[in-house]
Structure formats: C-alpha cells, structure tokens
C-alpha positions in Angstrom: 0.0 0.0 0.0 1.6 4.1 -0.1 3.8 4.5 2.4 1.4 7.5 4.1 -0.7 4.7 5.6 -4.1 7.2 5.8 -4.2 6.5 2.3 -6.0 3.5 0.9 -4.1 2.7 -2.5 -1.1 1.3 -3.7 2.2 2.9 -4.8 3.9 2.1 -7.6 3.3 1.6 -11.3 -0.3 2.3 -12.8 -2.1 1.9 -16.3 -5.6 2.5 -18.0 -7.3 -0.4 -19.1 -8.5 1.3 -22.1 -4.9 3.0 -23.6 -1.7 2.1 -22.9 -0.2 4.9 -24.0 0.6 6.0 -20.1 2.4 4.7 -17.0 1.5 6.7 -13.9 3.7 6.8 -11.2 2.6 7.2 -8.1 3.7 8.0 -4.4 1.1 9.2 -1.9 -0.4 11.6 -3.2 1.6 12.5 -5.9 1.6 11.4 -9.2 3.6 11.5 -12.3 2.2 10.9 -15.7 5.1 9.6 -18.0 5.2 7.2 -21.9 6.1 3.7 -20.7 8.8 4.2 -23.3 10.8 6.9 -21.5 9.6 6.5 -18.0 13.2 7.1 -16.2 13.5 10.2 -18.6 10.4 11.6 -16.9 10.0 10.6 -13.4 14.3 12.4 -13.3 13.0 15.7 -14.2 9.4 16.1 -14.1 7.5 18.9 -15.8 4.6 20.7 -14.8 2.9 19.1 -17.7 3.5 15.4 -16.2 3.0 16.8 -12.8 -0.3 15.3 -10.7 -2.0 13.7 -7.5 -4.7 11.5 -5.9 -6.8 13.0 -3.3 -9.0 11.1 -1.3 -12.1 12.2 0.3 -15.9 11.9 0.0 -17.4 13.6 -3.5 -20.3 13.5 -5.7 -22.7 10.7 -6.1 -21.0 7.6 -8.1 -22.9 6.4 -11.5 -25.0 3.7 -10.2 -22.7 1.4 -12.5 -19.6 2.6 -10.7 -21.4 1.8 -7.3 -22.5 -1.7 -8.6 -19.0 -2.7 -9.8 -17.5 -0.8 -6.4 -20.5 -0.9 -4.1 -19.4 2.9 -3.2 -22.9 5.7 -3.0 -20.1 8.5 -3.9 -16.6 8.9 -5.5 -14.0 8.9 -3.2 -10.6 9.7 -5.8 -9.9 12.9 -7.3 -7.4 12.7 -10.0 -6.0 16.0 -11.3 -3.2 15.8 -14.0 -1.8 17.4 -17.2 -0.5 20.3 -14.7 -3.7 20.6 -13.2 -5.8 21.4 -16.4 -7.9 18.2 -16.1 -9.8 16.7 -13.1 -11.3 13.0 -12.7 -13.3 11.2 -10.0 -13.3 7.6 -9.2 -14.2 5.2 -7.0 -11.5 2.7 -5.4 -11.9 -1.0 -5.2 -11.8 -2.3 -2.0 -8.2 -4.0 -2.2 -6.9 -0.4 -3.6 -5.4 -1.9 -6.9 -8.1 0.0 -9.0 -9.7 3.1 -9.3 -13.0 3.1 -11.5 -14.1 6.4 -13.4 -16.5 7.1 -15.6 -15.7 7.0 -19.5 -12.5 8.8 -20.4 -11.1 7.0 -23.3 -13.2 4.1 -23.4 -14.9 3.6 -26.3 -18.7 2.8 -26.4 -19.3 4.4 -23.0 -17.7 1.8 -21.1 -16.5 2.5 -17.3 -12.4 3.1 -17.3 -10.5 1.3 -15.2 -7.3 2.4 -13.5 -5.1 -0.2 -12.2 -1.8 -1.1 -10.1 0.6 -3.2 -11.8 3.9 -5.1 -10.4 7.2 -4.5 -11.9 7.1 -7.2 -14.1 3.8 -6.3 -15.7 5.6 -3.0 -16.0 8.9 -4.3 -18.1 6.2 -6.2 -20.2 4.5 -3.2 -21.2 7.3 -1.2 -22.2 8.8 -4.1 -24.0 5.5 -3.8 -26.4 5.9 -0.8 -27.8 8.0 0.3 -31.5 11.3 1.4 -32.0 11.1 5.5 -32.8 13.0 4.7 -35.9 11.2 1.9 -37.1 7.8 2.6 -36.3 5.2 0.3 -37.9 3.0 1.8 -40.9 0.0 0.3 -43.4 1.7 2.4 -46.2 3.8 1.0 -49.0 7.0 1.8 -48.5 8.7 3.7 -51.7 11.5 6.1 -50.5 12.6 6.2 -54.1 9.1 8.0 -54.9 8.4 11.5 -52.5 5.4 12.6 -53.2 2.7 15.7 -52.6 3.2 17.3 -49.0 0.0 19.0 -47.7 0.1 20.3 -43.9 -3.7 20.4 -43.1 -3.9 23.1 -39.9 -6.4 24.8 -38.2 -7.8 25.7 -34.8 -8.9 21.9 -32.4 -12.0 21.0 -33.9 -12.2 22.2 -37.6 -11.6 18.5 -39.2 -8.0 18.2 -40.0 -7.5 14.7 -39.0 -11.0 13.9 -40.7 -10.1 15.5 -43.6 -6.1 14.0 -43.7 -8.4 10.4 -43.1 -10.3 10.8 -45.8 -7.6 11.9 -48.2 -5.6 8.8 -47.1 -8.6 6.5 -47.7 -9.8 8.1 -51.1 -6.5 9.4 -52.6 -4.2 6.9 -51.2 -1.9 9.7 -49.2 0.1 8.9 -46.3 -2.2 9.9 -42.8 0.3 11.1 -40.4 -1.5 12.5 -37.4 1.3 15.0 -35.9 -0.1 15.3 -32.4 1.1 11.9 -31.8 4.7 13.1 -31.6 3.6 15.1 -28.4 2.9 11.6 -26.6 5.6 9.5 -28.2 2.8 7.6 -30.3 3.1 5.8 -33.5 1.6 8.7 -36.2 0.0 6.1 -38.6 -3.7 6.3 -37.5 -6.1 3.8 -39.4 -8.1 4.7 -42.1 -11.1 2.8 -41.0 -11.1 4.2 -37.6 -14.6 6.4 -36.7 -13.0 9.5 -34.6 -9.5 9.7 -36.4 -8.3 13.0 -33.8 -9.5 10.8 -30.6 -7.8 7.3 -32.0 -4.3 8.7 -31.1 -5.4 7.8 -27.6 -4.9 4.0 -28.6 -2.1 3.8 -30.8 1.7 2.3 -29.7 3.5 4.0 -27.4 7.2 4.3 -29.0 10.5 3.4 -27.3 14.4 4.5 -27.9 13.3 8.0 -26.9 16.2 10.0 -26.5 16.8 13.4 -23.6 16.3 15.2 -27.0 13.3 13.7 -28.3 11.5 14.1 -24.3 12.5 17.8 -23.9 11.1 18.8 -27.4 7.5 16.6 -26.8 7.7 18.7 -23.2 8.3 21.9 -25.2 5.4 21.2 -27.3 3.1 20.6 -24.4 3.9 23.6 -22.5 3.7 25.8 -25.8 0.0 24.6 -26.0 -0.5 24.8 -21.8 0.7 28.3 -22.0 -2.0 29.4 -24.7 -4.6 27.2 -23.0 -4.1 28.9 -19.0 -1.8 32.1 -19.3 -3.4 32.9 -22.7 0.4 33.6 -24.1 2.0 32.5 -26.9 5.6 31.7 -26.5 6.8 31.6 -30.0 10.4 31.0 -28.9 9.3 27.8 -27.3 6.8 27.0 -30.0 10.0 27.2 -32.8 11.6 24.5 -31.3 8.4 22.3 -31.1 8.0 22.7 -34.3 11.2 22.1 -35.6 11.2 18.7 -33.8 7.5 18.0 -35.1 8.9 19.1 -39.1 12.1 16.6 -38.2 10.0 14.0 -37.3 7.9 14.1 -40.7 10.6 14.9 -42.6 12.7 11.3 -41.9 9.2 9.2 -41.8 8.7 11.0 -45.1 11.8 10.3 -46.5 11.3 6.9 -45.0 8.3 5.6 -46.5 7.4 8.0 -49.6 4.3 8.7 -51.3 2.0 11.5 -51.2 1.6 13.0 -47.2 -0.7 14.5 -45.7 0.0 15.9 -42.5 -2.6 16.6 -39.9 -1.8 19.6 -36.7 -3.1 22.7 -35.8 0.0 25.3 -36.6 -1.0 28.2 -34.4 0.7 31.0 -36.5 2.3 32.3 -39.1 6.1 32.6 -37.9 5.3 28.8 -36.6 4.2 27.5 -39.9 7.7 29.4 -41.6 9.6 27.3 -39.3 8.0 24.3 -40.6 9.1 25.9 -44.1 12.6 26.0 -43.2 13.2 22.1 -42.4 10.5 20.9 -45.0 11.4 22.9 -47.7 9.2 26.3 -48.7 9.0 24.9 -51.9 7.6 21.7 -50.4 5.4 21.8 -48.3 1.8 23.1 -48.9 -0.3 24.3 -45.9 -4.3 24.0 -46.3 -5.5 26.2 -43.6 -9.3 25.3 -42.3 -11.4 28.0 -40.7 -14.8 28.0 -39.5 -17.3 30.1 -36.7 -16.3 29.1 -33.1 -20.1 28.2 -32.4 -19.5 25.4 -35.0 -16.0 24.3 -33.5 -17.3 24.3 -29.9 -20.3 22.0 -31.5 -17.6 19.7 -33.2 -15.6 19.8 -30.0 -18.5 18.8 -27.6 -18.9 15.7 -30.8 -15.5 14.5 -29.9 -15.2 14.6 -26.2 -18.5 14.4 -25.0 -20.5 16.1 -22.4 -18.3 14.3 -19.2 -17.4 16.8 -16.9 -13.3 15.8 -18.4 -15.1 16.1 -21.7 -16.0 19.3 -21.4 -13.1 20.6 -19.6 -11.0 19.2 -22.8 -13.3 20.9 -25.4 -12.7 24.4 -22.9 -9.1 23.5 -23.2 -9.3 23.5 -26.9 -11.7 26.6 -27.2 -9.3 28.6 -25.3 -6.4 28.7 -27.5 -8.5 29.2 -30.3 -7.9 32.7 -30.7 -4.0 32.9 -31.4 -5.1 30.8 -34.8 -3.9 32.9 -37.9 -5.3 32.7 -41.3 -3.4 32.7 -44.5 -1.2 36.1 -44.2 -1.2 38.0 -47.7 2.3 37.1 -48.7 2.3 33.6 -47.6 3.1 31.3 -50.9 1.9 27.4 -51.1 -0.8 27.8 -48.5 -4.6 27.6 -49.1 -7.9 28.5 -47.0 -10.7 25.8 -46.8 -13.7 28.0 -45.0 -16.5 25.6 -43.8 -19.5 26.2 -43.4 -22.7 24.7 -41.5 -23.9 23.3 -44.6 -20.5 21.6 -45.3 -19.5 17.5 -44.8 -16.3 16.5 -44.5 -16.4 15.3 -48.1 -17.2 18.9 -49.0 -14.3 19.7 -47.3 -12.1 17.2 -48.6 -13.3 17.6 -52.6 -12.3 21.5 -51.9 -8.4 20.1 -50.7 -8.6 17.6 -53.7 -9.6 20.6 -56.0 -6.7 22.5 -54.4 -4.3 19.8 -55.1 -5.1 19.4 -58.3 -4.1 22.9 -59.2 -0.5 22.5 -58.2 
C-alpha cells in the first residue's frame, strides 16, 4: 500500500485499461504521468505538464454502475493531471489496486479502469511498444518515390485529422497525425477508424526516446498549456516544437514516400515558416481550415462528449482558439478551406482535392 498509511491505494506503477499509452507513477499523493517508453526520462526531471496527485475524500454521487462494480454511493478519488488542467473522479476497489471512473477513453461508453501493476507487468509493457526509428506503418514503403506534401492546420476541432483520413482512404496519401509526436505515439492512424483526432489515444506508445526527443514533446506541451491557462504565446518555445514535429515528418517521409498529408493545428504564421525551413518552402503546402467558433465548440463537444473531463477538454481547446492565424497576404503554397454549416467533410475534402489538383 503508499507508504502514508491514511491513504487507501497502492504505490507504484499504474495503467488504463482502455490506452496504454501512459504509465502513472505514483507515491502518496503524488503522481507522475510519463510514456512507458521513456519513464526514467520523466520521473528524473518532471514537468509541470507530467505533474499530478490523488486526493482522497468523500465527492459526488457515483454512476449507479460505478457503485454496482464498487458498491461505493459517492466517488472517493480525485485525480488531477496534465498540470492541473484536467480533473477526474473515481471510485476505489476495496483492495486499492483499482480506481473506476467514468468514460474517459473508453470507447462505447464503457466504465475506465485504473489499475496497479507489479514491476514485471511494467517491463512487459514497455517491452510492447516500436522502436522511434522503425515505427510500424500500413503504407507502402517507396522512399525512391516522395510525393505531394500537404500540412492540413487549423484551430482543435475544424476537421483536420478527418479530412487528412479521408484523403488517405480516397486518394491513397500517407495519414500522419502530428499530435502523436507530443505523446511518443506511433503517427500512422487507421483509415477505417470512426473518430481519427480521438484514435491517437490507442495507438503504440514508442520506445528508444532519446533526452532530445522528451525535452522537445515537453516543449510542445507547455507551448499549448501556456495558450490554454496564461493565454500567451511563447513563440520562442513554440519554434523548437515545431522544428522537432517538421524533423520528425521529414525522416518518416523520406522513409516511406508517397504523397503526405500531415494533420496539426499550426497556431501561427512565424510557426508555420519554421515548418518551411526544415521541409522545404517549396515543399510543403499548408491548407489552412477556418470556420465560426459556435461550430468548432459543436464539433468539440462531438469529440469529447459532455463528461465533466469532456467538457473541460473541449474548454481547453476553445481557449487557444484565438491565437489561430489565417493565410497572411504574402504567404506562398498555403490555401484556406472556409467551412460552413452546410459543409460535410467530403465537401471539405473535394475542396483540398480541387486545391491539389491545381498544383
């Protein structure tokens, strides 16, 4: 059990049943939220990103399906992570092995589960994930043959990953979903999967991360959790994030081959010219997606629900909505896609293809 004996759970190393994407680490109350492939690198020097804790107390009523599986009337875990932007409740099995909270990642509502495991059960999991320079991929792999490169950005919420999915499943581009580099994921999202943005939640975690590869992911996250709370943009910060996400695509893309297209919200204008300088300017082509944030906090509330986390992620989003920057009026190879209400994503995507085709 922890070590502070008031407290009812275990220490040690924990998982979601749903993703395994995360090891938590946790003493007492606190808890650090680290990639099962660079755990060492992250519990050394923590950041306030991977920073949280476990509180225990009496809360709100349980879902009566949490108090059948728990036999608790009211949660008694509060878990607050990703430096405090995001709060869960749970209830606590009686041997203090699992916490049970409502959906988070699950998929067709189910309850998640957050559980203890030994060491061994630990070494397993990090064992399963793919080497960073040999990630796994569906595409055919052509180096010999480099394709189209389209950078499909936008604010969270406007249907980039949607619209890179489609392009990948109708066109036959490479899907490379760039927000997986912030969580050491494997990029290659499915073309069949339903939510394409949320599905990065399930991928492989990667291994062979290097002190480089965690302090740039960690400079990535703080670049988007200083928009999101302080309402700053730190475009310093933000130039090396983006340098390490445009390295990343660059050797996957020079890897594998074929026409890309890349899906991540590129806040600015300065940030998408770093991009430019280690893809090429005469490479890469940007298709910039706007629409009214009525319609993006609609799409938003789609993707995460209506959970109390849900809705604390969609604020998240909505917040740093406003530093987004359309096309400026000497930018060369980038392209605005307005939606409108009326719009499906195949609209959307027939107005990229119609884009493409103009090249």
């Amino acid at each position: 059990m922890s070590e502070d004996k008031s407290l009812p759970w275990k220490d040690g190393y924990y998982r979601y049943k749903s993703t395994s994407l995360w090891t938590f680490v946790i003493k007492g109350e606190d808890m650090i939220m680290c990639n099962p492939g660079c755990v060492e690198l992250q519990i050394n020097e923590p950041r306030e990103t991977t920073k949280g804790t476990l509180k225990f107390g009496s809360y709100e009523e349980t879902l009566p399906e949490i108090e059948k599986v728990t036999g608790k009337k009211n949660y008694d875990v509060e878990m607050t992570y990703w430096g405090g932007a995001l709060k869960s409740r749970g209830s606590l099995t009686d041997d203090g092995s699992r916490i049970i909270f409502p959906a988070l990642f699950t998929q067709n509502g189910e309850l998640e589960e957050f559980y203890w495991m030994s060491k061994e059960e630990f070494e397993e999991l990090r064992e399963a994930g793919e080497p960073i320079e040999a990630m796994s991929c569906p595409y055919k792999i052509q180096p010999e043959s480099l394709g189209k490169l389209l950078w499909i950005s936008g604010p969270p919420g406007a249907g980039k990953s949607t619209s890179a999915q489609l392009l990948c499943r109708n066109t036959g581009f490479v899907y490379f979903e760039a927000d997986c580099t912030m969580i050491h994921a494997n990029p290659y999202i499915p073309a069949d999967v339903e939510n394409p943005s949320m599905a990065q939640m399930f991928q492989k975690h990667l291994k062979g991360i290097t002190q480089e590869n965690e302090d740039r992911v960690q400079d990535v996250n703080e670049f988007y959790m200083k928009m999101s709370e302080k309402q700053e943009l730190d475009e310093e910060q933000g130039g090396r994030a983006y340098k390490y996400m445009s390295e990343c695509v660059g050797y996957e893309r020079k890897r594998i081959g074929g026409d890309w297209a890349v899906a991540q919200a590129v806040p600015t204008r300065q940030l998408r010219d770093v991009i430019r300088k280690h893809l090429g300017s005469d490479k890469v082509v940007f298709i910039l997606i706007g629409l009214e944030p009525e319609a993006t906090r609609k799409r938003l509330n789609n993707r995460h629900g209506e959970s109390e986390e849900g809705l604390a992620m969609t604020d998240f989003c909505m917040k740093v909505n406003s530093f987004y920057e359309l096309k400026a009026a000497d930018e060369d190879n980038t392209y605005e896609v307005i939606v409108t209400n009326d719009m499906t994503p195949k609209d959307v995507v027939q107005k990229m293809i119609e884009i493409i085709n103009k090249l």
